[in-house]
N, C-alpha and C positions, 0 to 999 in steps of 0.2 A: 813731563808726561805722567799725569798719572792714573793711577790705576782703581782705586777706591774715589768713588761719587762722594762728594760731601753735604750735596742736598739728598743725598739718602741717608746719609751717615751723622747727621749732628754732632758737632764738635762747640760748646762751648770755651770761653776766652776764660782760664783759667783751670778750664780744663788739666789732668795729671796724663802725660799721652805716653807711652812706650811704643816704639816703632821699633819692631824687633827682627832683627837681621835686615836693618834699614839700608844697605847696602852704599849707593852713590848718596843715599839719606832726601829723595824727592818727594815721600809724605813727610816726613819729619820738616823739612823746611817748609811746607802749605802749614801744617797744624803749627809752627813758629810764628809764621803770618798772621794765624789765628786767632794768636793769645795765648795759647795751651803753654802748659810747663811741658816739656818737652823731652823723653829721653831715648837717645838714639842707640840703640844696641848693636853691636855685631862684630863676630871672631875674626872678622879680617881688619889687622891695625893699622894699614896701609889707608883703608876705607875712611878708615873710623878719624883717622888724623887730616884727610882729606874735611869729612864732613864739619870735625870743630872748625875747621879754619874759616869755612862756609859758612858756620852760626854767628861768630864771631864778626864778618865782612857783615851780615846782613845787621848784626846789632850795632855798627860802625855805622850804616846805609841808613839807618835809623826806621827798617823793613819791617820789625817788630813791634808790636804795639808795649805800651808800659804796662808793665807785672807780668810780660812771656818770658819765657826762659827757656834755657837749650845747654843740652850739655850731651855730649858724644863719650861714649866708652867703651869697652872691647867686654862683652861678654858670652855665657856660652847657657843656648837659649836651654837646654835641657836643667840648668843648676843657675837660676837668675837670683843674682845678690841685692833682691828686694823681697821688704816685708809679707806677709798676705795682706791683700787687699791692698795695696797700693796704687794700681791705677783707675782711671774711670774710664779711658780707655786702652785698648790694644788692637796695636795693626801687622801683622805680619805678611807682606805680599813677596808675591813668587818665593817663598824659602823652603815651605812644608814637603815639596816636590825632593828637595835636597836632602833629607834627613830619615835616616833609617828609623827612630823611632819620632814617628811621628804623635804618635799619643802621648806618649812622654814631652813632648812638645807642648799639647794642648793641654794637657794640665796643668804644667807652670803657668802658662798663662790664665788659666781658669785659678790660677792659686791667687796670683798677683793682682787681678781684676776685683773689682768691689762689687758687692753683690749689685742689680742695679749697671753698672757698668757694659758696655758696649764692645764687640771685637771686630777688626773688619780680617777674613779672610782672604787672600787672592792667591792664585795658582792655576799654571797653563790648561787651559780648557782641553777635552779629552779630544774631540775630531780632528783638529787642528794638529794638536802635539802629536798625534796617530801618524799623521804624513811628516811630519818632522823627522820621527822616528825610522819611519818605512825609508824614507830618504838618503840619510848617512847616519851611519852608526857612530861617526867622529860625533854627531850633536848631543849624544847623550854618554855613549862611553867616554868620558873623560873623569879625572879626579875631581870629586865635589860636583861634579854633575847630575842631572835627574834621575833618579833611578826610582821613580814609578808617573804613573799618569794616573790621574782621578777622575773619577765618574760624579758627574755632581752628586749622586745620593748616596755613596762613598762619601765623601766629605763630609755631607752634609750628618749622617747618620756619624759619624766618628767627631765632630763638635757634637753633639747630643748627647754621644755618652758619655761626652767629659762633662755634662751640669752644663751647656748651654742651650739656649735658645734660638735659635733661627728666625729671623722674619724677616729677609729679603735676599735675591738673589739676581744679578744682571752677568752680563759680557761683553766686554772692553776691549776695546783695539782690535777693530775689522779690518783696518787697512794695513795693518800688521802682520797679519799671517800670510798673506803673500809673499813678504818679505822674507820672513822665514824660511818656505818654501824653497824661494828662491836660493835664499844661503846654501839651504843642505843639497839641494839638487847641483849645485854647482862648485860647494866646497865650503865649509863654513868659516876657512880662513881664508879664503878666497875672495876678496874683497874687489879686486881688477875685472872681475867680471862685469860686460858692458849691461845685460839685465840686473844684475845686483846694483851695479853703482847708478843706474838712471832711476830705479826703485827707491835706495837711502836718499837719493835728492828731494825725491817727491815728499818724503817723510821729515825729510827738515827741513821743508818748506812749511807744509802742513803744520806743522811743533811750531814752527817762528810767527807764522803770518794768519794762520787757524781762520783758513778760509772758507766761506759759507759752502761754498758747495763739497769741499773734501768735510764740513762737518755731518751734512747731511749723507753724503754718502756711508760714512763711519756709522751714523744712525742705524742705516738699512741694514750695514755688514754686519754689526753686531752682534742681532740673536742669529745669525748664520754664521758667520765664520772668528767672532770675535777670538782675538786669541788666548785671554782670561775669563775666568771664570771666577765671580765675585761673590760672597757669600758676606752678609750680615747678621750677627745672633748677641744677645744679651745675657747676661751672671742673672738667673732668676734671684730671687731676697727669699732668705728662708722664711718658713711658716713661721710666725710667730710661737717663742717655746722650743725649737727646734735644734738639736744638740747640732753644731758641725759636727 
């Protein structure tokens, strides 16, 4: 399931891709698919050893094209153990939510990006997460859990003043926030509940069989209740002359 459009996002095949705090790693295996050289980041090792094994099965599967490449490692997105300008792109979805210094975040990544280069943003959409919140306080008080909600021109204005550019913005997964809902109104480890579990069905149906009318419906949901909020922006190329 993902979350970043990729006919909004161009990703060329050789592309250099950093998917940062790439989690279960499901852009990182599309941009693998791709062609991109691929590097998957993130502080959880458990995650991170899950996803090699995944890169690995798919370049066994022969799921890769020749000259992709994928390589899984445990870093910490605030201190990233890459050059400047090393990627062409960077994607970091649902993470920014997580992270008390978020700017500190966007910088490394504006550090590491080539000027030219492309980032894709994603993080829970503000109405949605709103009832999430109002809901149960287990969804978001937990360790490593969300501790803020973003207003698209928040985001949007705090990528600006790290040196990027913005030029598109959508919302993803409308069939999803019900489910949420559903979670925290009934328990969010609370899985046995009979509206929760006839809901997750519907959703892994939906994922497996991506049926015409649950696609069109997600269309409608979107700019209404999508539960991300997708932002795309570019490393403008200095003036010509121009000190970094």
């Amino acid at each position: 399931m993902l979350t970043v459009d990729f006919s909004r996002f161009p990703l060329a095949a050789g592309d250099r891709v950093l998917d940062l705090g790439c989690g279960a790693g499901r852009h990182a295996f599309e941009c693998y698919r791709r062609g991109a050289q691929v590097v998957a980041v993130d502080r959880n090792g458990e995650e991170i050893r899950e996803v090699a094994k995944w890169f690995a099965a798919m370049k066994e599967a022969g799921e890769a094209p020749a000259g992709a490449t994928a390589t899984a490692m445990e870093g910490d997105a605030l201190a990233l153990p890459f050059p400047d300008e090393s990627f062409d792109v960077v994607i970091i979805s649902e993470v920014m939510e997580h992270i008390p210094d978020d700017k500190g975040v966007l910088a490394e990544m504006v550090r590491v990006l080539k000027p030219g280069g492309r980032i894709a943003v994603t993080v829970p959409r503000y109405g949605p997460e709103k009832i999430c919140w109002a809901l149960s306080d287990a969804y978001h008080e937990v360790e490593g859990g969300h501790i803020r909600i973003y207003k698209a021109d928040e985001l949007l204005g705090k990528m600006e003043a790290a040196g990027l550019k913005p030029y598109g913005t959508h919302h993803a997964h409308g069939l999803h926030s019900p489910y949420w809902w559903l979670k925290c109104a009934f328990g969010v480890d609370n899985d046995k509940a009979l509206p929760v579990k006839a809901y997750h069905k519907l959703l892994v149906w939906d994922i497996m069989k991506k049926p015409l009318a649950t696609r069109l419906a997600e269309q409608a949901l979107n700019p209404v209740i999508g539960k991300s909020f997708v932002a795309y922006a570019t490393k403008p190329h200095l003036p010509v002359g121009a000190a970094k």
